[in-house]
PDB file of N, CA, C and O in Angstrom, chain B, residues numbered from 101:
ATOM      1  N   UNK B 101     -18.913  -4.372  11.705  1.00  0.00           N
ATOM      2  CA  UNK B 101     -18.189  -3.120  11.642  1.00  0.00           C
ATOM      3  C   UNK B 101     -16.713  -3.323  11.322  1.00  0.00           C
ATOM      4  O   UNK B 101     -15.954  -2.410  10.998  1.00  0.00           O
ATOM      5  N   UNK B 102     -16.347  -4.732  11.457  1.00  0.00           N
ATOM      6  CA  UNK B 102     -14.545  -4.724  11.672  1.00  0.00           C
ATOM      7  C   UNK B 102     -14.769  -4.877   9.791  1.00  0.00           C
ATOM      8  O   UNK B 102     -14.203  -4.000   9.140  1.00  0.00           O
ATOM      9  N   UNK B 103     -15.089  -5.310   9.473  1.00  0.00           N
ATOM     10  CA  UNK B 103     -14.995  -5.475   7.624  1.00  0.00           C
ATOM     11  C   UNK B 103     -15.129  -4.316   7.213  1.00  0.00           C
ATOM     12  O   UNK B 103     -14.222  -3.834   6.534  1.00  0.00           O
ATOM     13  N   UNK B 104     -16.480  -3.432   7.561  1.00  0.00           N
ATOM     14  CA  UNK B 104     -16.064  -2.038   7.010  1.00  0.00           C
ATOM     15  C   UNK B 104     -14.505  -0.922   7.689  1.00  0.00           C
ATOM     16  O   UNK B 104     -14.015   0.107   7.224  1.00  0.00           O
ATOM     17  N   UNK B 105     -14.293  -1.403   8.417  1.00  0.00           N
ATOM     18  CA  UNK B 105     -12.846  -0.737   8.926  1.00  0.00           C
ATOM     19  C   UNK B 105     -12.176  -1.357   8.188  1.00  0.00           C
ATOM     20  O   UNK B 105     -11.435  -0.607   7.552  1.00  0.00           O
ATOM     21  N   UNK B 106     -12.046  -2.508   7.916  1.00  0.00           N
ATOM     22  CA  UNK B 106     -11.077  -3.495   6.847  1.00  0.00           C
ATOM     23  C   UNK B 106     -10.790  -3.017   5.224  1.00  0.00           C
ATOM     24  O   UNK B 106      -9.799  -3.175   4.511  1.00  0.00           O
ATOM     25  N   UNK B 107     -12.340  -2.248   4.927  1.00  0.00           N
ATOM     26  CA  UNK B 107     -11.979  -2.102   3.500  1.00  0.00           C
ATOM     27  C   UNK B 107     -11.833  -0.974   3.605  1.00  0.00           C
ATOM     28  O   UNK B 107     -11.238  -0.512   2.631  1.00  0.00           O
ATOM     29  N   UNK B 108     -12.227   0.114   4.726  1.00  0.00           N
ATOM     30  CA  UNK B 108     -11.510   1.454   4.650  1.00  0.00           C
ATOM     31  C   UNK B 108      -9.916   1.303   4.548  1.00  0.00           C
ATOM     32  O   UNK B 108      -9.292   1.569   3.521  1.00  0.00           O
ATOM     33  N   UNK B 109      -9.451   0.936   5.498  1.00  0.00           N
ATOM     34  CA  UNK B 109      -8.283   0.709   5.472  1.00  0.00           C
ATOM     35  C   UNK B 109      -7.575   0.205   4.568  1.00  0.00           C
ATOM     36  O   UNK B 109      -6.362   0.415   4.610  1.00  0.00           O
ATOM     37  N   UNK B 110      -8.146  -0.607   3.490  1.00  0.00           N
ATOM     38  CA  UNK B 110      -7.416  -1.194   2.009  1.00  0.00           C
ATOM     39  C   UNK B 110      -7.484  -0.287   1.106  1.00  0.00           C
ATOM     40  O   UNK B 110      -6.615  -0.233   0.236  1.00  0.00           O
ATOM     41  N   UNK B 111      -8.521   0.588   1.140  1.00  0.00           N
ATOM     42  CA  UNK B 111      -8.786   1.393   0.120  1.00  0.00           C
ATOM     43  C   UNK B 111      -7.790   3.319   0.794  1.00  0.00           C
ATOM     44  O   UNK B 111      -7.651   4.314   0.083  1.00  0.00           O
ATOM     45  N   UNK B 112      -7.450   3.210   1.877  1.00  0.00           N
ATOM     46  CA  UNK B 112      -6.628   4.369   1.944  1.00  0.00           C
ATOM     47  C   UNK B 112      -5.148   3.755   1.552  1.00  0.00           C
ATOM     48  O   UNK B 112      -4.139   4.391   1.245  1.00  0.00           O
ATOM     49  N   UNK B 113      -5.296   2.540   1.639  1.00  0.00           N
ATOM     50  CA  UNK B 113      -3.907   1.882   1.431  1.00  0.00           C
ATOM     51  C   UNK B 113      -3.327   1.790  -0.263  1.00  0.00           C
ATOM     52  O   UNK B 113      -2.210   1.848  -0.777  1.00  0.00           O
ATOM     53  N   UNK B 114      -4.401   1.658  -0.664  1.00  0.00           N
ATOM     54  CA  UNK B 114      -4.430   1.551  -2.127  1.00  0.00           C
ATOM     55  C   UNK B 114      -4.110   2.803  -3.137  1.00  0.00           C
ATOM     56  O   UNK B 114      -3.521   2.863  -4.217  1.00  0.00           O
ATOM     57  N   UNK B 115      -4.858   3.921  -2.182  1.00  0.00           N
ATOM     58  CA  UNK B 115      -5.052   5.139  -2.991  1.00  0.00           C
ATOM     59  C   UNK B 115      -3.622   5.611  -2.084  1.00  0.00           C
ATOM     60  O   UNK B 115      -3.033   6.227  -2.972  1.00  0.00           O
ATOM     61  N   UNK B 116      -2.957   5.673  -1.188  1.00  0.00           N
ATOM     62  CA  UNK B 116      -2.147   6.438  -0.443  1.00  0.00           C
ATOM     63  C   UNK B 116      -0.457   5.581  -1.932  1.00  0.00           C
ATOM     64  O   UNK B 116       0.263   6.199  -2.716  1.00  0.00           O
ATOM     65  N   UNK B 117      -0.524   4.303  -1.671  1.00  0.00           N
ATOM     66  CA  UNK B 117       0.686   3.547  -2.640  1.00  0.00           C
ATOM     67  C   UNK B 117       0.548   4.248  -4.237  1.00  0.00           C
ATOM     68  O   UNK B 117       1.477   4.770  -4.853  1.00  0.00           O
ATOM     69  N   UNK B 118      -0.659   4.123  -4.640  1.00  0.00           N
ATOM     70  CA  UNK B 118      -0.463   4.454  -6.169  1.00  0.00           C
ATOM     71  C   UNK B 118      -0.531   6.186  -6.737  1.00  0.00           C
ATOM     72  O   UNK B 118      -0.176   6.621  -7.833  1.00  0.00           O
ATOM     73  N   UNK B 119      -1.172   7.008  -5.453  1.00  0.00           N
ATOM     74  CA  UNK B 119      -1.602   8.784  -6.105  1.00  0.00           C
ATOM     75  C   UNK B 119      -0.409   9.271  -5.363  1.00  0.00           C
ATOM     76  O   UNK B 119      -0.202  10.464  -5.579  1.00  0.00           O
ATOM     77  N   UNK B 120       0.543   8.639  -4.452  1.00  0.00           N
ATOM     78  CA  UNK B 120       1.460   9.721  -3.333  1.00  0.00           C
ATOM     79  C   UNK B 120       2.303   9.354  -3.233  1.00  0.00           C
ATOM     80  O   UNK B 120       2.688   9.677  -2.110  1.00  0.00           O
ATOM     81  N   UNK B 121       3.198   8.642  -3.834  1.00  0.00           N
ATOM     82  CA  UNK B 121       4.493   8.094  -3.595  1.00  0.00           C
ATOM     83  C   UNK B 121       5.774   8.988  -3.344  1.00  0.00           C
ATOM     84  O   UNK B 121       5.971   9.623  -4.380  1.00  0.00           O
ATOM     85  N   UNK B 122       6.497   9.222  -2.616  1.00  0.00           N
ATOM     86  CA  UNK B 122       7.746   9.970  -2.506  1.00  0.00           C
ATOM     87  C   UNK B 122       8.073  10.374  -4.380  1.00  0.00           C
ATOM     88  O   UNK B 122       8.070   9.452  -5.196  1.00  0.00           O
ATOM     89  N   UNK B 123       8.328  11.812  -4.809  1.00  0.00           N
ATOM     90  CA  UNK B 123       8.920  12.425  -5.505  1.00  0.00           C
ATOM     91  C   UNK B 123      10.034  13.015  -5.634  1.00  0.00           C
ATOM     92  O   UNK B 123      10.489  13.362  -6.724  1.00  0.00           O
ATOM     93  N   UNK B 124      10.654  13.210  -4.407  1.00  0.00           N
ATOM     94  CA  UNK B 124      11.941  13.973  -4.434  1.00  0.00           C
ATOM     95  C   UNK B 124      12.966  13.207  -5.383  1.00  0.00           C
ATOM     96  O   UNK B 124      12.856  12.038  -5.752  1.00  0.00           O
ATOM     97  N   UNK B 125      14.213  14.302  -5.775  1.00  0.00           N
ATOM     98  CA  UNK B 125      15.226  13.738  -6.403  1.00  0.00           C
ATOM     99  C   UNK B 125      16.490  13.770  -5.132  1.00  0.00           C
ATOM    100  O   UNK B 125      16.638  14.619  -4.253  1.00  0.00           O
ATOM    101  N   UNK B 126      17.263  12.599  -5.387  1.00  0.00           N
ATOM    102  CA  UNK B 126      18.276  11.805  -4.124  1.00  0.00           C
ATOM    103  C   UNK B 126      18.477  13.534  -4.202  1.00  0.00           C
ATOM    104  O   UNK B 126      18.046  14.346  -3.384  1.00  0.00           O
ATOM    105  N   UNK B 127      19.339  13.844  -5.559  1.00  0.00           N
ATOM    106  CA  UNK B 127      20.473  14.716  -5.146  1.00  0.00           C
ATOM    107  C   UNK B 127      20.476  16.414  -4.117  1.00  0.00           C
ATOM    108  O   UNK B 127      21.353  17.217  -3.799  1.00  0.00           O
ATOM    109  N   UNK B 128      18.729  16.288  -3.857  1.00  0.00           N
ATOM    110  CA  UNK B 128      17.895  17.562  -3.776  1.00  0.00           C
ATOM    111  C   UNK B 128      18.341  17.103  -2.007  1.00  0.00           C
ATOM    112  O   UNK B 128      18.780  17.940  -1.218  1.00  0.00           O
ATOM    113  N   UNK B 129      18.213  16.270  -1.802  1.00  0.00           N
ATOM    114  CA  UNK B 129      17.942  15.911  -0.339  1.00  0.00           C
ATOM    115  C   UNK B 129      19.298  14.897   0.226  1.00  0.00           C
ATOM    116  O   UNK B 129      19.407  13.692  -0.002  1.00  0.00           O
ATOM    117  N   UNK B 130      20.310  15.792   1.049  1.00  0.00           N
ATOM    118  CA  UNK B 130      21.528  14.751   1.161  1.00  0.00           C
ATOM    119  C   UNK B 130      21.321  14.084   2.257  1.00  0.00           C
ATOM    120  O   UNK B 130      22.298  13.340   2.333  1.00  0.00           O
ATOM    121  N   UNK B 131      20.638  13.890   3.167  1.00  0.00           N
ATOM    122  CA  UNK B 131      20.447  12.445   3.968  1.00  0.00           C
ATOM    123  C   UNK B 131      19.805  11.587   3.205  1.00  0.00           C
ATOM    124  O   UNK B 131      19.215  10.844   3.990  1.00  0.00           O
ATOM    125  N   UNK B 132      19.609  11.303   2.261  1.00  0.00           N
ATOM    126  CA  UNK B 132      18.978   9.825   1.493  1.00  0.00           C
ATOM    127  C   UNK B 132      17.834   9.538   1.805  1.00  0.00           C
ATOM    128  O   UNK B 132      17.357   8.691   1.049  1.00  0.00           O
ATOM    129  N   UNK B 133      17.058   9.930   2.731  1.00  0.00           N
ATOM    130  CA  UNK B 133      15.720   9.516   3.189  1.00  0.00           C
ATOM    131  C   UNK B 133      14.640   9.042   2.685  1.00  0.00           C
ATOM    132  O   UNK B 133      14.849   9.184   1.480  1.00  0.00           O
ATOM    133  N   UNK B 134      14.001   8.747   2.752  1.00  0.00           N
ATOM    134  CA  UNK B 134      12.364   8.631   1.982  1.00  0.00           C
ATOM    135  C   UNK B 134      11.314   7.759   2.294  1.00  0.00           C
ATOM    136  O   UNK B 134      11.594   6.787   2.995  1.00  0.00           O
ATOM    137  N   UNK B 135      10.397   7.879   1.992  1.00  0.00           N
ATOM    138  CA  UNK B 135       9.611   6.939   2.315  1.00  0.00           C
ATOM    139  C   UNK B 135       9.577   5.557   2.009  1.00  0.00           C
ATOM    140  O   UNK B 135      10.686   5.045   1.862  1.00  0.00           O
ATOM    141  N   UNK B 136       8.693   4.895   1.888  1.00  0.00           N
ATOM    142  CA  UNK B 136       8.105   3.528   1.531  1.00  0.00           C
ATOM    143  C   UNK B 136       8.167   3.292   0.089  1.00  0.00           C
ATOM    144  O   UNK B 136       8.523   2.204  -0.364  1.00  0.00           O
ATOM    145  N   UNK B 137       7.799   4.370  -0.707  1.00  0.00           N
ATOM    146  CA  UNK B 137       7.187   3.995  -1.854  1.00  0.00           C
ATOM    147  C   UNK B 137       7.537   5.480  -2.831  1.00  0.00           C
ATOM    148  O   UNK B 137       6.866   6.414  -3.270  1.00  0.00           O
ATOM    149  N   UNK B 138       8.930   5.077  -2.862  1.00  0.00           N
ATOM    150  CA  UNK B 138       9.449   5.918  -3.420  1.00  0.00           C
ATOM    151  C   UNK B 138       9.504   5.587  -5.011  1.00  0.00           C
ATOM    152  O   UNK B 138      10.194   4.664  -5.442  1.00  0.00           O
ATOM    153  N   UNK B 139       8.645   6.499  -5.917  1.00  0.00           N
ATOM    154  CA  UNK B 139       8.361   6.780  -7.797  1.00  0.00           C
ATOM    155  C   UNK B 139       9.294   5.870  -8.339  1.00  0.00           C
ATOM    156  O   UNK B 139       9.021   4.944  -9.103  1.00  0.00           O
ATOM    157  N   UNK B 140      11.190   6.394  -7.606  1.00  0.00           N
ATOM    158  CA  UNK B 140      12.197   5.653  -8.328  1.00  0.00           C
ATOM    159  C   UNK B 140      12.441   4.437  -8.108  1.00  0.00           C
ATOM    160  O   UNK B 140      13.156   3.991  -9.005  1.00  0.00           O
ATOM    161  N   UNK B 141      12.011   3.167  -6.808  1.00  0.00           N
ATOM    162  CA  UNK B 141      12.735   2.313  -6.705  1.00  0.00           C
ATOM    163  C   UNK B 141      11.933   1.238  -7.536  1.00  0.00           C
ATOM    164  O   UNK B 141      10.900   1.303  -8.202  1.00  0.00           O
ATOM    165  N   UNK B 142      12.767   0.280  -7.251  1.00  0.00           N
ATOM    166  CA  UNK B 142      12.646  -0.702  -8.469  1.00  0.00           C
ATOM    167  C   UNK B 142      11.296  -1.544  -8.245  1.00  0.00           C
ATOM    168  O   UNK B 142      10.675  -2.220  -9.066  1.00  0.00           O
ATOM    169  N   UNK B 143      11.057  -1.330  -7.047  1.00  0.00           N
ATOM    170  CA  UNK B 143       9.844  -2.443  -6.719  1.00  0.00           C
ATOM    171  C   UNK B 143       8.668  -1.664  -7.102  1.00  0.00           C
ATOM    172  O   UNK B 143       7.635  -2.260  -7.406  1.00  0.00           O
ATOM    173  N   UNK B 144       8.740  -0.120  -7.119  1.00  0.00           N
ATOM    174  CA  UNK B 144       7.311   0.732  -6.609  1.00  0.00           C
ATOM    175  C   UNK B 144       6.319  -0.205  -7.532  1.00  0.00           C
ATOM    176  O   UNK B 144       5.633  -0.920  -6.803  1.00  0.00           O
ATOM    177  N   UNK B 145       5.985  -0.448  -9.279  1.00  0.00           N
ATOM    178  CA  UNK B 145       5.524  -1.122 -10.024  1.00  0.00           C
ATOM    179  C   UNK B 145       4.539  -2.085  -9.193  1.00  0.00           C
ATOM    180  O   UNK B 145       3.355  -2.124  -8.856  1.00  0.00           O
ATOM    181  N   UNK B 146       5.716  -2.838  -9.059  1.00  0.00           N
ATOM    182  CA  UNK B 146       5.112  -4.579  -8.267  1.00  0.00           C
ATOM    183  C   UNK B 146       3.878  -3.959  -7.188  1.00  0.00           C
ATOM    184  O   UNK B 146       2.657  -3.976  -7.343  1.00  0.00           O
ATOM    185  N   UNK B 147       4.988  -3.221  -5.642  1.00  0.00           N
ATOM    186  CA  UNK B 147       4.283  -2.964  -5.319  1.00  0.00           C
ATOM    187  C   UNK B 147       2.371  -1.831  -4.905  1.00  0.00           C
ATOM    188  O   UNK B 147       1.604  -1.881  -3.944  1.00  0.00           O
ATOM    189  N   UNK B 148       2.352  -1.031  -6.144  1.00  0.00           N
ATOM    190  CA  UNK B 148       1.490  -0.707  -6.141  1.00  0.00           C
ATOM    191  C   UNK B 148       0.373  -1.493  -6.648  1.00  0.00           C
ATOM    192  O   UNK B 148      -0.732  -0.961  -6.542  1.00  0.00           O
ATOM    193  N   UNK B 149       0.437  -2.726  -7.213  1.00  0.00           N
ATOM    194  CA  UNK B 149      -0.488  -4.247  -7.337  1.00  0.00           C
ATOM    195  C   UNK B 149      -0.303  -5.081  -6.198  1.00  0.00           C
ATOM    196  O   UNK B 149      -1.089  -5.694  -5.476  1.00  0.00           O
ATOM    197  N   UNK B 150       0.784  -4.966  -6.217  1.00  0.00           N
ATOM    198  CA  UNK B 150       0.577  -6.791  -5.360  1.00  0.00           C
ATOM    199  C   UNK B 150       0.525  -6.157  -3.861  1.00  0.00           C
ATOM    200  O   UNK B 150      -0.024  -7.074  -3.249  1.00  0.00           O
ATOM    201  N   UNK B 151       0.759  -5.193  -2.970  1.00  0.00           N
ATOM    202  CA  UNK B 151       0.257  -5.167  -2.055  1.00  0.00           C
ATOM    203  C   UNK B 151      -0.990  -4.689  -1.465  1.00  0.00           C
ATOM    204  O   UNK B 151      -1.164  -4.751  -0.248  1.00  0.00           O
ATOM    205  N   UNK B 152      -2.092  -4.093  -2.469  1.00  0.00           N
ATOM    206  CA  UNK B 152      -3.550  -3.838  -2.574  1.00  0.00           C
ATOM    207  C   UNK B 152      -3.983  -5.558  -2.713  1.00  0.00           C
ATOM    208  O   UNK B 152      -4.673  -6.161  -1.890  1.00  0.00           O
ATOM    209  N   UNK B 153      -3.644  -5.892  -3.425  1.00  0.00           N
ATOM    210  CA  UNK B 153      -4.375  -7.411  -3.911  1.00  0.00           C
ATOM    211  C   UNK B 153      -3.943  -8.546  -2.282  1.00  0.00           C
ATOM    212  O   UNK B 153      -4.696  -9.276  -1.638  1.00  0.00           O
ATOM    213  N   UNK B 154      -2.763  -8.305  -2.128  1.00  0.00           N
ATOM    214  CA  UNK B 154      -2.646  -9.435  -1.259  1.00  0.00           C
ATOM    215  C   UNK B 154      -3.447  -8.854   0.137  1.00  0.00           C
ATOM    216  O   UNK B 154      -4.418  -9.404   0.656  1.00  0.00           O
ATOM    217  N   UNK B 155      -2.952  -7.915   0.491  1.00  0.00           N
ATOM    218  CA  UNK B 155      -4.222  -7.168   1.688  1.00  0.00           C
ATOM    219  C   UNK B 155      -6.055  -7.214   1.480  1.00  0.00           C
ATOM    220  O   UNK B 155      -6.920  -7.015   2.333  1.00  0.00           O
ATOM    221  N   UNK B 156      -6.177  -7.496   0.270  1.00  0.00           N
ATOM    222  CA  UNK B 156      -7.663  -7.660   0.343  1.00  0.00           C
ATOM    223  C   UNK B 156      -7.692  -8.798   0.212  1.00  0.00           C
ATOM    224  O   UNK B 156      -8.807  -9.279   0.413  1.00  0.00           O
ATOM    225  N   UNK B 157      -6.484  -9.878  -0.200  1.00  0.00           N
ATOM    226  CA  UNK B 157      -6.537 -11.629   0.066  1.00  0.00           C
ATOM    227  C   UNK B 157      -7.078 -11.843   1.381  1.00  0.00           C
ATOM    228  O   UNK B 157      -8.030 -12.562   1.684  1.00  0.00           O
ATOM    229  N   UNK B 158      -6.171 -10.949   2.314  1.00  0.00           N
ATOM    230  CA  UNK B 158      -5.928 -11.207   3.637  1.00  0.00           C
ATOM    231  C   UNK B 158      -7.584 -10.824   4.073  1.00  0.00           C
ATOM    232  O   UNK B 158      -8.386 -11.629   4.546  1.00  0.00           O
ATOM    233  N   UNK B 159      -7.802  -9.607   3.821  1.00  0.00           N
ATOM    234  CA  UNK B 159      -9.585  -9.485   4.024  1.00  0.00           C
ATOM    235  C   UNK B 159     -10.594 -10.256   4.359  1.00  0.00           C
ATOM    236  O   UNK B 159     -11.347 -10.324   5.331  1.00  0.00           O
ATOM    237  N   UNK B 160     -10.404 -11.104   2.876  1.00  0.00           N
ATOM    238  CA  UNK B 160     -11.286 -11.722   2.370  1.00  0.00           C
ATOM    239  C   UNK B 160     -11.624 -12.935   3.429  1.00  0.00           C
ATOM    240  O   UNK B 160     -12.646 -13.179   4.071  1.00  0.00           O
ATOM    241  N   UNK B 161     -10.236 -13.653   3.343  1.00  0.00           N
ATOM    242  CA  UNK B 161      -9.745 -14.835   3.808  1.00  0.00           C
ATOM    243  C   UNK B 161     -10.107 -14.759   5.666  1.00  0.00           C
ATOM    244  O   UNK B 161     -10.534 -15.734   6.284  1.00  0.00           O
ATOM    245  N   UNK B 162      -9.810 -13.338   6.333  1.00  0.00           N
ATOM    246  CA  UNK B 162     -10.244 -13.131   7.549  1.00  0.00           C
ATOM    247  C   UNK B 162     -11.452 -13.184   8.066  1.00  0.00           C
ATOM    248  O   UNK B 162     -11.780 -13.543   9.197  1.00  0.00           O
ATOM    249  N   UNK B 163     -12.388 -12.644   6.806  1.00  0.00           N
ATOM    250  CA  UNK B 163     -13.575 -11.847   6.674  1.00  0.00           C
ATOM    251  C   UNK B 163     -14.589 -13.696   6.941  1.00  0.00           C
ATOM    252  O   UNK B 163     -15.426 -13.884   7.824  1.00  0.00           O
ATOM    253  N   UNK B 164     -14.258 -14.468   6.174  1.00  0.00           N
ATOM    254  CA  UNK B 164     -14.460 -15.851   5.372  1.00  0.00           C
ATOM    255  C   UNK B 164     -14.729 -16.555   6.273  1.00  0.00           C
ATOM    256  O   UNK B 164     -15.789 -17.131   6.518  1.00  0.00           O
ATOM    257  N   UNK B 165     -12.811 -16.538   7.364  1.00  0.00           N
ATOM    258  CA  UNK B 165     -12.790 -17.117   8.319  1.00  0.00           C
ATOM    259  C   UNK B 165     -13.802 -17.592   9.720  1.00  0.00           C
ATOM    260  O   UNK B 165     -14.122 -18.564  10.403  1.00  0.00           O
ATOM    261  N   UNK B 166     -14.062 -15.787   9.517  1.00  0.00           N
ATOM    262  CA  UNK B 166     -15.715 -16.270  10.900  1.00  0.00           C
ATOM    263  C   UNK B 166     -16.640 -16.807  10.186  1.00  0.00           C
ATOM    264  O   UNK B 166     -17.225 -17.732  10.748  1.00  0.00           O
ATOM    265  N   UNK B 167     -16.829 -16.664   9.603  1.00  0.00           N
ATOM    266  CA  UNK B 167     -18.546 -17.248   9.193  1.00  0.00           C
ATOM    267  C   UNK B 167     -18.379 -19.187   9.492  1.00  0.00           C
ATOM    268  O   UNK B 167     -19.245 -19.933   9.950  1.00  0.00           O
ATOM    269  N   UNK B 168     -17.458 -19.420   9.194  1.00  0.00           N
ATOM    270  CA  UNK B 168     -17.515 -21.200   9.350  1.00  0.00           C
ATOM    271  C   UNK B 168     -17.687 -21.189  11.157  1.00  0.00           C
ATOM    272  O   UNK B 168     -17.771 -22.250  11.776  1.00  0.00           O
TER     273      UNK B 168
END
């Protein structure tokens, strides 16, 4: 059961980073705020790959781990 909680959890993670990312514009909103995974910053790119991929590394590698 913990693997299927594992890939639920990668796969809301996956779809939540790449379909929902913060949209607002700075100048709309004057405390600066925002989320994680905000459209404009420089990383969003990277991270909408590399942190789906390395979390299902981690999966895998956990998942792997018991069986030995």
């Amino acid at each position: 059961m913990k693997i299927i909680r594992d890939i639920a959890l990668w796969i809301v993670i996956t779809v939540w980073i790449n379909f929902y990312p913060d949209r607002y514009r700075y100048d709309t909103v004057p405390q600066g705020r925002h989320g994680y995974w905000h459209i404009d910053h420089p990383w969003h790119p990277y991270v909408r790959f590399l942190l789906p991929l390395l979390l299902a590394v981690w999966i895998a590698y956990k998942h792997f781990k018991k069986r030995k």
